[in-house]
N, C-alpha and C positions, 0 to 999 in steps of 0.2 A: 366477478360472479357472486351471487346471493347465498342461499342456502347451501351449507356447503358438501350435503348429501345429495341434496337435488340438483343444486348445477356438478356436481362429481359426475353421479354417474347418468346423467344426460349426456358429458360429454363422453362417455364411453359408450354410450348410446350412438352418438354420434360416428367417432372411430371407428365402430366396428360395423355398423351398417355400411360406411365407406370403401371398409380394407374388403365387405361382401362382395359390395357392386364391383370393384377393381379387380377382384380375384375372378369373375362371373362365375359366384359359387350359386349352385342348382336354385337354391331359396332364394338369392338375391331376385334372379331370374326368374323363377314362378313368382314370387308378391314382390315384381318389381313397383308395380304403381304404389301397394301401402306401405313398404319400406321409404320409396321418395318422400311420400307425403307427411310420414313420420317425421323422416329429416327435416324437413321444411317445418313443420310443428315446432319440433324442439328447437331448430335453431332462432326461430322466431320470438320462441316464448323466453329464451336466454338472454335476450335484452332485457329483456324486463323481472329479472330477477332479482337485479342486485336493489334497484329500488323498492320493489315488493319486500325484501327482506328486511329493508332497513324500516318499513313503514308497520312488520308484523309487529314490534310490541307495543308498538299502541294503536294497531286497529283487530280486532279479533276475527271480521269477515277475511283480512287479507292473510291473518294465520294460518285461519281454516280452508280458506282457498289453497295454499303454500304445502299444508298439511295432506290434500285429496291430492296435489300433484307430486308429491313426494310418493305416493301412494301408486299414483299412476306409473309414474316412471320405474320403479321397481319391478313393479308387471310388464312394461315394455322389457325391460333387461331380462327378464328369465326368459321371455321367446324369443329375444335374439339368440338369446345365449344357446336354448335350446335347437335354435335351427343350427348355430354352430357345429354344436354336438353331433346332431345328425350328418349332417355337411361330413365331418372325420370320420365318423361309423362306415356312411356308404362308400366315402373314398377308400377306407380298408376292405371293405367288403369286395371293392371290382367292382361296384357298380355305381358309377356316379351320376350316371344320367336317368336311371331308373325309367328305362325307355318300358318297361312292364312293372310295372310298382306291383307292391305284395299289398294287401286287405293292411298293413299295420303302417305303410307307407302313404297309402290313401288317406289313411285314416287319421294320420299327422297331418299332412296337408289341407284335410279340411278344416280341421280345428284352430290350426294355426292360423289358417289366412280370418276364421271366423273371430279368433282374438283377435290381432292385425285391424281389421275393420274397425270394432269396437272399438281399441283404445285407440284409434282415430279421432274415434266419433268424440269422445272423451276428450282427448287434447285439444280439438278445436273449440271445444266449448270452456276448457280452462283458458285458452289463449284468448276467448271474447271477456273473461270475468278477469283476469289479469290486466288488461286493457283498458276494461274498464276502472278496475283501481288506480291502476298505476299510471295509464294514458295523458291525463286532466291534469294532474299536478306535476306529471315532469320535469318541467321548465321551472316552476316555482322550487321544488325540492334541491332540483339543482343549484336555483340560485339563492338558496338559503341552507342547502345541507348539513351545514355544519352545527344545525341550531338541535337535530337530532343525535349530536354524535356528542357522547361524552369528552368533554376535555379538562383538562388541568393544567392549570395556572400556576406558576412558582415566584416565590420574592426570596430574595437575598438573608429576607428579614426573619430571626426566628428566635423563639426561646429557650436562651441558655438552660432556664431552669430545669427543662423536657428530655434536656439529655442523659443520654444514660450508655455507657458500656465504648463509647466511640474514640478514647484514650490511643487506642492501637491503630486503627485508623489515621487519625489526624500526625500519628508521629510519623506513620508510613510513608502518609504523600508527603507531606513536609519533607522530608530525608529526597524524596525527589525534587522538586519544585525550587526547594532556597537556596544549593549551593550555585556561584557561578555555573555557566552554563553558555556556551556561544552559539549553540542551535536554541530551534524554537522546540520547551516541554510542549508532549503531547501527553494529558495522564488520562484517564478511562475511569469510572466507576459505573462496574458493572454489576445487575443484580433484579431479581425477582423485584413485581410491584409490592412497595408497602413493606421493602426491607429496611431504607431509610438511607437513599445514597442521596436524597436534596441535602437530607441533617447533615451526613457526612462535607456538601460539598457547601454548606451553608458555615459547618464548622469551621472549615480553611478558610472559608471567605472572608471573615472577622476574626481570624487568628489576631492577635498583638504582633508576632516576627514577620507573618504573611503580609501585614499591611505594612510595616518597617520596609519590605523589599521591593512591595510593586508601589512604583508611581501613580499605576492607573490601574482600576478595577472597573469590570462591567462584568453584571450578570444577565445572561438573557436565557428567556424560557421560551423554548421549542413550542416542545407539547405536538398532538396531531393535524393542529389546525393551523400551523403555522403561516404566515405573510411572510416573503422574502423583503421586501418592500419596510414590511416594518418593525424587521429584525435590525436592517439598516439604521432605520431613521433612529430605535430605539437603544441602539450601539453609542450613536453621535448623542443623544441627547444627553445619557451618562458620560459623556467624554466631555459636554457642557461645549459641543460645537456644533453648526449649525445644518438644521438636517430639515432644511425646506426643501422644494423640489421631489422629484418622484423618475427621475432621469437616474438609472443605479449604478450608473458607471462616477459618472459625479461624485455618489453619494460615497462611494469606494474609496476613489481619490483623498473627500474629505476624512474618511476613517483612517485611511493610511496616514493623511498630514496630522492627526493628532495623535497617531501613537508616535509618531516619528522621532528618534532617539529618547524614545522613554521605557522602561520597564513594566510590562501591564502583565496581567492576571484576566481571562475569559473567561468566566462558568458559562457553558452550552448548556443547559440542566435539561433533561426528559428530552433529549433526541431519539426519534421513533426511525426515522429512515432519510436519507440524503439522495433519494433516486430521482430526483428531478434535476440536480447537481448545482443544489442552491449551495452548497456547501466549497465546490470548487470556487464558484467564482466566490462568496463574501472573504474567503481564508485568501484570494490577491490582492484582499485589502490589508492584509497583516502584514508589514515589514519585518523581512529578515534583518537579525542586526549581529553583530558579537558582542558590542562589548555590554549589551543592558541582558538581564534575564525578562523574560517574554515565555508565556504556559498558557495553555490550556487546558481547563480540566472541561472532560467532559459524561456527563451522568445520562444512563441508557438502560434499557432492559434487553437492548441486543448488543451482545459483544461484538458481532459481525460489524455493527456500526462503529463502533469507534474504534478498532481496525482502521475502517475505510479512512476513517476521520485524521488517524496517522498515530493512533496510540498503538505499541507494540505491547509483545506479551510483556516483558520485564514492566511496563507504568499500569499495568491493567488491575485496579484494586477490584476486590469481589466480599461488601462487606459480606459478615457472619451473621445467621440467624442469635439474638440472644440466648445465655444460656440463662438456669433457670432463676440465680438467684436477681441478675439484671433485668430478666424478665418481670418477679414480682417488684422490684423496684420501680421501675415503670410504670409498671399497671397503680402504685402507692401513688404518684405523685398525682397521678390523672383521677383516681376513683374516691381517691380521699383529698380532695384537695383544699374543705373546707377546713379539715382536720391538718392542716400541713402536712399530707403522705402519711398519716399516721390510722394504721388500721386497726378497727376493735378487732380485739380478741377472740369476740364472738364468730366474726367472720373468717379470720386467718386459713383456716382449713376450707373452705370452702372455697376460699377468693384464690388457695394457692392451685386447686384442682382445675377454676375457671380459668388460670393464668395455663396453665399445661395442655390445655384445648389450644391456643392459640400459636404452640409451635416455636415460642420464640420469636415469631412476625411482627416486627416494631408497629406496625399501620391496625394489625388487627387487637394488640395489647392497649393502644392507645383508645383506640374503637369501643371496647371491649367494656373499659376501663371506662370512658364517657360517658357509655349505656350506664353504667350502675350507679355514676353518680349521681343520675338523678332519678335513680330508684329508689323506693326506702332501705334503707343498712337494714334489711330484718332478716335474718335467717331461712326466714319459711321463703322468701321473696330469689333470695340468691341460690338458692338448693333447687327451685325453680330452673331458673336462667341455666344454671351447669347441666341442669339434667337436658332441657331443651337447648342445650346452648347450641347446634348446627343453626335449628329452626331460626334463632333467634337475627343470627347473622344474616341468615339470607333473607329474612322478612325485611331485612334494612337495606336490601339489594338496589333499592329504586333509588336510596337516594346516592348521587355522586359524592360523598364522604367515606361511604362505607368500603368495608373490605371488599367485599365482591365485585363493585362496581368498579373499583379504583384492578382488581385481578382481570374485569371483563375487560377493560381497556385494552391488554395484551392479546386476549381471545380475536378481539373484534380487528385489532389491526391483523390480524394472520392472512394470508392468501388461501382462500378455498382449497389448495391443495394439502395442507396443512393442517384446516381445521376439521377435516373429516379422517383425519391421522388420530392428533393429537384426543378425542372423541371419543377413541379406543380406550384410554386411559382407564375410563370410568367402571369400566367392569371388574377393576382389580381393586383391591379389598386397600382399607388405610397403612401407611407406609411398607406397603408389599415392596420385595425388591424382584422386578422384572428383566426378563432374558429379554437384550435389543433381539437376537432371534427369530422368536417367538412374537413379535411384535412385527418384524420390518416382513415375514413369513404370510404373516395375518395381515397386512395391509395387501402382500404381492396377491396374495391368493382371492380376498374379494375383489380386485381389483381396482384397490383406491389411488395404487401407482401401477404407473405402466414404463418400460422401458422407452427410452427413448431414439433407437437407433446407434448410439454411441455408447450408451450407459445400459446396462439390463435393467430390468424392474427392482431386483435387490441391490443394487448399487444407487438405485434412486432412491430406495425404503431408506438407506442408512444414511444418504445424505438429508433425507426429509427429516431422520432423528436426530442427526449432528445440528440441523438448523432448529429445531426446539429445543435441541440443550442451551443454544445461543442465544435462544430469544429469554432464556431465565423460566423456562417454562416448566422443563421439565429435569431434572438432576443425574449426571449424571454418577453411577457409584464407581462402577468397575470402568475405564479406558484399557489400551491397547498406548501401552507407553511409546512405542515407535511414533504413530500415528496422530493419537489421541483418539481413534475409532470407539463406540461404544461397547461394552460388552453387555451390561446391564444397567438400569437405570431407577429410578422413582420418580417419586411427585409430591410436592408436599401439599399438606392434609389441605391448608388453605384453597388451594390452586384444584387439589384436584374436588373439592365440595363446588369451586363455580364451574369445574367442566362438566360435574353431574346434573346441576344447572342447566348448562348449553346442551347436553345429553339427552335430559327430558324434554327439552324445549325442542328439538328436534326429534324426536321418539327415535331414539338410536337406538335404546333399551330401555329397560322397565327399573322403578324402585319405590321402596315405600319409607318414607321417612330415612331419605339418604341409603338405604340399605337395597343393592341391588337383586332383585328377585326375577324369578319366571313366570310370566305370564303368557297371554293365549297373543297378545300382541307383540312380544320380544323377538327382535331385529338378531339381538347379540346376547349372549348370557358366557357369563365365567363363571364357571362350575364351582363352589365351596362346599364345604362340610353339610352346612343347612340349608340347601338348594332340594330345592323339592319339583320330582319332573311333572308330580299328576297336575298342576298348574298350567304345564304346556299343550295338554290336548285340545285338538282344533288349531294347534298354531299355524299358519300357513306361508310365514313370513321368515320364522327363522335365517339367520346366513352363514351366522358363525358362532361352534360352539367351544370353549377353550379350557379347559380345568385350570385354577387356578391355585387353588389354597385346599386340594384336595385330590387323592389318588385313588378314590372308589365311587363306581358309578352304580353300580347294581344294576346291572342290566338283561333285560329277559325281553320277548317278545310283545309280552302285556302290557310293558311300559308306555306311555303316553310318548314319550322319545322315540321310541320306535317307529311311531306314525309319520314322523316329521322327515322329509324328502327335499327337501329343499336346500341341503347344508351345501355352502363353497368352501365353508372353513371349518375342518374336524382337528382341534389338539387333543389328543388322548394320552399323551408322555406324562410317562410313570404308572400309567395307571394299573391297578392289580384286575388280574384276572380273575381271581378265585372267586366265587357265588356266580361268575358270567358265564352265559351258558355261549362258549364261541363258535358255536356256528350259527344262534341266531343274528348276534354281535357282526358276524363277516356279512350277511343276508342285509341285514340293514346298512351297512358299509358300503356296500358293494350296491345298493339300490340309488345312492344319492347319487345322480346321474351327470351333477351341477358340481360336485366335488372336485377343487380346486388344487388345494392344500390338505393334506393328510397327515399327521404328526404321530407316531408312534413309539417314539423316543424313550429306551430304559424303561420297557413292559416286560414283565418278567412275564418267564413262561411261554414269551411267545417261540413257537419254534419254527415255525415255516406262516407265508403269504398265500393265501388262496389261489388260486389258478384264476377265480372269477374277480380277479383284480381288473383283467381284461374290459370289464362291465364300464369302468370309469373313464371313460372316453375324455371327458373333459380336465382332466389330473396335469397339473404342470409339476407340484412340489409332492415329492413321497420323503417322508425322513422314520429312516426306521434304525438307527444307532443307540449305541450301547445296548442291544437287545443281545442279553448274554447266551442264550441258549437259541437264536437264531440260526440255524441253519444252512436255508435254502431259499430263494427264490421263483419262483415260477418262470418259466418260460414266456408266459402272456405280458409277463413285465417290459418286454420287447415291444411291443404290439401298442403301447399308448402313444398316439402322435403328439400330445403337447408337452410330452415331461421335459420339465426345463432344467430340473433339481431333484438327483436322487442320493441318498444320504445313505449306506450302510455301514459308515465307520464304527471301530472299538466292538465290533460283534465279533468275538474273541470265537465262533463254534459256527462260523459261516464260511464255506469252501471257497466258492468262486458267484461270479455272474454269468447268469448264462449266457450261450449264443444267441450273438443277431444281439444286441448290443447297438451295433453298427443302426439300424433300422430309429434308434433315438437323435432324429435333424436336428431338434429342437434343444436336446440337451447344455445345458448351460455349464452347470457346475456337478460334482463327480467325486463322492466321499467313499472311500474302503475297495478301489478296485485294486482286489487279490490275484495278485499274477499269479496262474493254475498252473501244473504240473505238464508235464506232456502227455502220461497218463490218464490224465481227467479229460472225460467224453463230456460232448456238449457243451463246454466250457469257453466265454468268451477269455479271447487271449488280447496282448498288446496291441496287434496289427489292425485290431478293428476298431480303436480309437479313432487311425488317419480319418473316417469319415464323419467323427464328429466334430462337423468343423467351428462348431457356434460357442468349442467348451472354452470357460473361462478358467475355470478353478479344477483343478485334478488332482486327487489323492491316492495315492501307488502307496499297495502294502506289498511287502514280499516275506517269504518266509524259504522254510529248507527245503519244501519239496519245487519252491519258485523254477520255473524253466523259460529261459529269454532266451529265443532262437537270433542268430546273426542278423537273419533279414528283417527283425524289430526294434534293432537298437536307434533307427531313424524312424521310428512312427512320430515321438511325439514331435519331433522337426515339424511336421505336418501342420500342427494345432498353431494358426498364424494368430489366435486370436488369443491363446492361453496366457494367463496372467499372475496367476499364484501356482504354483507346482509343487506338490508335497511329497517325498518319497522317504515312507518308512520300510530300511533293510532288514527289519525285525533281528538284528542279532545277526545273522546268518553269516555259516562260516565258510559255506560252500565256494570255495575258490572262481570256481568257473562264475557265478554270481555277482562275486566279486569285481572281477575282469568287466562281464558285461555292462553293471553299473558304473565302471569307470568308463564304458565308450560308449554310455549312453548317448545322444544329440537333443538337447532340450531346445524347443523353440528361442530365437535371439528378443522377444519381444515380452518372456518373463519378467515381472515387478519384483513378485516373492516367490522365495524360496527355503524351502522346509527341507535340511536331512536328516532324518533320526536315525540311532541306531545302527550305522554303518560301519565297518568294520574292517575296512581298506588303514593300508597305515599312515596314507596320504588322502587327503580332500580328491575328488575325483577330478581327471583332466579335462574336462569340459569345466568344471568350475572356473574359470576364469571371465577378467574385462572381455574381454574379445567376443567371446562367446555367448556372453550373457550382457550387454552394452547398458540395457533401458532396466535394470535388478537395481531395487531402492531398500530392498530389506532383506536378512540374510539369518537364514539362522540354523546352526547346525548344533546338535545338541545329544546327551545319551551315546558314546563311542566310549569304551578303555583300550582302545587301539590307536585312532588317530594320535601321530606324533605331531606332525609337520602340514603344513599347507602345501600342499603342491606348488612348484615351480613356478609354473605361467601361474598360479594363482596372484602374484605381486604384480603381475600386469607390465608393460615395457614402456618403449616410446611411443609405440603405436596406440596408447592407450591405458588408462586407470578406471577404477569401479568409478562410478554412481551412488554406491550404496550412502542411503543416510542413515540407517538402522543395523544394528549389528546383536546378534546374541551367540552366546557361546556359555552352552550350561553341560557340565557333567563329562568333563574332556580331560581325566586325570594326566592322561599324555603329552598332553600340548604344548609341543613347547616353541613358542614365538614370541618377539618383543611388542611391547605396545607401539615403539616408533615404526618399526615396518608397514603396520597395522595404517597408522596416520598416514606414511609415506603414501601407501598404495590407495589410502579410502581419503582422501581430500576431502569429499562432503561428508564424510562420517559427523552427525549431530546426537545418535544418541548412542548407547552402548550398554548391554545389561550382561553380567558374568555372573554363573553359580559355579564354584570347586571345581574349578580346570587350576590347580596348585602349581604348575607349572609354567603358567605364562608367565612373566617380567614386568615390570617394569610400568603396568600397568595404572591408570590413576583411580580406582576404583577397588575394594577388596575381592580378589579371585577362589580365596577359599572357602568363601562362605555365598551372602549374594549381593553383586555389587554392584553398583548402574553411576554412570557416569554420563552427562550430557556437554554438548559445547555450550560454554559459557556467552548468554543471550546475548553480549553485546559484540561479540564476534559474527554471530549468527544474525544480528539485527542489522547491523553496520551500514550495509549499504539500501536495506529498507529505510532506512533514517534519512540516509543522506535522501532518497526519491522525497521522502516526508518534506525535508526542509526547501529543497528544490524547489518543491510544490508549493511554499508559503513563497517561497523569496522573488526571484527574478531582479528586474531593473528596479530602480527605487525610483523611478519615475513614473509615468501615469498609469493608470488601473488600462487596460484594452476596455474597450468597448460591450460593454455588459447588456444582452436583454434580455 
């Protein structure tokens, strides 16, 4: 798919027009003919998008065509959306048939179908101008496409002189690569475009020891465009054996006969993707051997690829950005090079300020450094350049040398799901560190990801971000050491000036000279310090609005924000109340009817949720945590059919939730439910969980006045589909409490598991293998009671944990060995301990904080052995390759 805003949310255009007609919801049904007809539009026009896209930057009729239907389709999405909406309103109301519609009912339905027609009328005449573009040359584009598509070429061959800082590097792999070895190396270098893993694998290539060890060297360059055919041919011909023919089983055979008992060396260099599985069959041409060493290195900008390719974490090198003084070293050899790297004096301060734009990015210091050599060395000239230096960079976008072009490579190979993610970036200020969060939230809530039947929508947001940390795109800071899950993340300045690039080129959002602003056309805005709303009046497009780098919004009725009704995405977290007058703040809150996502996270002051919460019909994620002086609830909180995500954990002065709880189908995930007292009226209790059957993630707080009746301690049994379980006993000394949470029945189909604060002198009797079969992460933490693990906890014949993740923080009591620990947790891989002074024997320190992992080549072992399997087989003919 093309544009990747425009074919997104077409097909969510698509989707939902389908799930209408399948449900026979009332509006499917009333404009069943222009909803078909839509369908058939869109789907018609989605062929011809990926070629229209590729043909916008250099035809400006087929931009601005791309442009009016990006346009288009927006408009279609807010009136599906809005029949949606309606669609839940009258089915809560009792009335879904509206066999007597009211004057406001009428009154929707003309307008709607009078849209509906319109942008009919519209898309057929885009799908004749699309047609027309794209129609005629098809065939030709097809059979020359590649002549549009950036590519890069790599040679073995490079100048020593240009190196700078890669000492560490080349001793690394080295240390891998040259001691005997009776499997085939597989090594990875992984990294952002324009880091410098060619220089790196070009350095090994012409080491002095490296070529003492292989008999045979070949280097071949991938790149996007690659021929399987004449990877082949071009393998043999560096082997100096014969690579006529075009038959690639033959050609196989021949590769395999000339490494045959010898020691070789591959550089794969710029492998982009292996999904055609050109990679399966050319690696049965590789002969497994023992007694010769035989490597692979291969250089990537997706780790996920050389994975595939058979590199494990332990060979996975990830060069370094330079630091600074190798940086201006660098930028010496390249900008002065008629001087031998020697810089006037004059300019030293200027050139060092231009080198500190560049981040350290080997591609853009060399770049950088080029530009100026053949500028005049004047002062007035370089004080220039630094001051504009963004401008300067991206003016040089066109040509294939430059930074930008050599960063869009990565952009352009993304999959449309991806590149209307990764899009998001741009609104966040230069090396801002980002909550994955607030990010994977913001994609759930405009709907750039959707669940997909097995996965929720937020389990597909985080996988979409794990796969841009992969692709070298986007960095990540904080992980989830069990895991490696994101917590938060950035961008570097390089990477994210080309997505502001692909940002405006795609009018995702607005900027002026790199700097993101509000204007009357802005899609998306992230709120900072100097954001200015009166820009926004007349805006009619808005989607999503996010604070970034700022916690005061000033907000009053008069504001030009106020006018704007159209939001899916409100982040308001942190933001200060005081100057806000908040009940004009709830009135406009409460008016955006398209409101998806709602963020209210650590707002001081707030003390209670309006009643007219009820108003947002369309609401799947509410998060209102850490709100210190939050209270209470509403009752209407009940009453929203899409909420999929409700958040009121760490709101230390919040009672309970209310009744009718139960009434949330859709509920997914479940942060801060306070088990109530017996005492508290209106108070949702444990029992009315059993019906939320869709939850994945549930967080249980309890406290002293907490009351768990007999007939509750099997609710969450109920939850077949829950997956993370968190239970904090706050402390609580109350015995009967106690008791209860030890017979609690937690579903057998738990992953993770959270205890805090519990106060039993044993782990509770349900904690066990048995009970808990499919639990991969564990972690009990905050107890000065716990002594022992319970019994069954070590598990029997019938059974041992699963767990690969272990934590145990702040467990002064504890006293068990670390061998029990292995006995019972076989797959245990990782382990992290804070001051539980009592354990034994432990490999890790327990009095302070200590983490311990299984050593990778335990952990690798038999992924190696599949690796070499995969090269090896009979040492006789290749099978049959086409």
């Amino acid at each position: 798919m093309g544009d990747p805003i425009t074919s997104a949310v077409a097909n969510l255009i698509v989707t939902d027009l389908s799930k209408q007609v399948n449900m026979h919801a009332q509006y499917a049904i009333q404009f069943e003919s222009q909803f078909a007809e839509m369908k058939r539009e869109l789907d018609r026009m989605r062929s011809y998008l990926t070629e229209a896209n590729r043909m916008k930057r250099n035809n400006e009729s087929v931009k601005s065509t791309l442009s009016e239907l990006n346009e288009l389709i927006y408009e279609a999405d807010d009136v599906i959306t809005d029949c949606q909406i309606r669609e839940d309103y009258l089915r809560m109301k009792g009335n879904p048939s509206c066999l007597f519609p009211s004057l406001g009912e009428i009154s929707f339905r003309y307008n709607t179908g009078r849209k509906l027609t319109e942008l009919n009328k519209e898309m057929v005449k885009m799908h004749e101008k699309l047609r027309t573009f794209v129609g005629p040359i098809t065939e030709q584009s097809r059979s020359d496409g590649s002549s549009s598509r950036r590519t890069r070429w790599t040679s073995h061959i490079f100048d020593k002189d240009d190196i700078v800082g890669l000492s560490e590097d080349t001793t690394k792999i080295k240390k891998w690569i040259l001691p005997h070895s009776e499997s085939l190396h597989c090594v990875g270098i992984v990294g952002m475009g324009g880091l410098g893993k060619t220089t790196v694998a070009q350095k090994i290539y012409h080491d002095i020891q490296v070529n003492a060890r292989f008999q045979k060297k070949v280097w071949v360059s991938i790149s996007q465009t690659y021929d399987e055919l004449s990877i082949m041919k071009g393998i043999l011909k560096q082997l100096s054996a014969d690579d006529s023919g075009t038959d690639k089983g033959d050609l196989l055979n021949r590769i395999r006969e000339a490494l045959s008992h010898k020691s070789f060396l591959i550089v794969m260099d710029d492998v982009w993707d292996i999904v055609d599985g050109w990679w399966d069959r050319i690696s049965k041409g590789l002969p497994k051997f023992t007694e010769h060493n035989c490597c692979i290195i291969i250089t990537s900008r997706n780790e996920d690829v050389v994975r595939r390719m058979g590199a494990t974490e332990s060979r996975i090198h990830r060069p370094r950005l330079l630091d600074e003084e190798e940086s201006w070293s660098l930028f010496c050899k390249v900008a002065f090079l008629s001087t031998n790297g020697k810089c006037n004096s004059q300019l030293k301060d200027v050139g060092r300020e231009i080198v500190r734009k560049c981040h350290g990015l080997p591609l853009a210091i060399k770049t950088t450094g080029g530009m100026l050599s053949s500028k005049p060395h004047s002062l007035v000239e370089w004080m220039r350049i630094c001051k504009n230096f963004r401008e300067q960079l991206v003016s040089d976008s066109a040509s294939n040398s430059s930074v930008m072009a050599s960063l869009q490579l990565s952009y352009d190979e993304l999959p449309s799901r991806l590149k209307q993610c990764i899009l998001c970036f741009s609104i966040y200020p230069d090396d801002h560190e980002i909550e994955a969060e607030q990010l994977v939230r913001w994609w759930v809530g405009e709907g750039l990801v959707r669940g997909d039947g097995t996965e929720t929508a937020t389990d597909v947001a985080f996988n979409h971000l794990s796969e841009l940390v992969s692709r070298c795109l986007v960095e990540a800071v904080q992980r989830r050491n069990f895991d490696g899950r994101v917590y938060s993340c950035k961008m570097h300045d390089m990477v994210r000036d080309m997505i502001i690039l692909m940002a405006e080129d795609e009018k995702f959002c607005s900027f002026n000279r790199g700097r993101h602003i509000a204007t009357v056309d802005s899609r998306h805005l992230g709120v900072m310090k100097e954001t200015t709303f009166q820009s926004l009046a007349g805006n009619s497009k808005l989607r999503a609005l996010l604070l970034t780098t700022t916690n005061f919004i000033g907000f009053n009725r008069k504001i030009a924000l106020a006018e704007i009704k159209t939001l899916r995405v409100l982040d308001l977290s942190c933001v200060k109340l005081d100057k806000i007058c908040l009940p004009d703040l709830w009135q406009w809150i409460t008016a955006l009817k398209r409101l998806v996502y709602l963020n209210l996270r650590d707002v001081a002051n707030l003390e209670e949720i309006p009643d007219s919460v009820r108003k947002l019909w369309g609401l799947q994620i509410l998060v209102i945590r850490e709100c210190k002086e939050l209270k209470r609830l509403p009752t209407s909180i009940t009453t929203l059919p899409r909420l999929a995500i409700l958040d009121v954990g760490g709101c230390p002065s919040f009672s309970c939730l209310p009744q009718g709880l139960s009434g949330l189908s859709n509920l997914e995930e479940l942060y801060g439910f306070k088990i109530p007292s017996l005492a508290t009226t209106e108070a949702c209790r444990l029992s009315e969980v059993v019906t939320l059957t869709q939850l994945r993630v549930l967080q249980l707080d309890i406290t002293e006045e907490s009351t768990i009746e007999e007939k509750e301690l099997a609710a969450l049994k109920q939850l077949q589909l829950l997956r993370v379980l968190s239970i904090n006993a706050g402390d609580c000394e109350n015995k009967d409490i106690i008791r209860k949470l030890d017979n609690l029945s937690p579903p057998t189909h738990v992953e993770e598991l959270y205890l805090r604060h519990f106060l039993g002198e044993t782990t509770p009797a349900w904690l066990n293998p048995i009970s808990l079969p499919q639990l991969q992460y564990l972690c009990i933490e905050d107890s000065r009671v716990i002594s022992h693990m319970t019994e069954n906890f070590w598990g029997d014949n019938k059974g041992s944990w699963n767990v690969e993740g272990l934590c145990l923080k702040f467990l002064p009591r504890l006293k068990e060995t670390w061998e029990t620990f292995q006995s019972a947790m076989p797959a245990l891989k990782y382990l992290e301990i804070s001051h539980c002074n009592s354990l034994e024997n432990f490999p890790c320190n327990v009095e302070g904080l200590g983490y311990w992992t299984k050593p990778e080549e335990e952990v690798e072992n038999k992924e190696e052995q599949d690796v070499i399997s995969c090269h090896g087989g009979n040492e006789g003919e290749v099978e049959e390759v086409h």
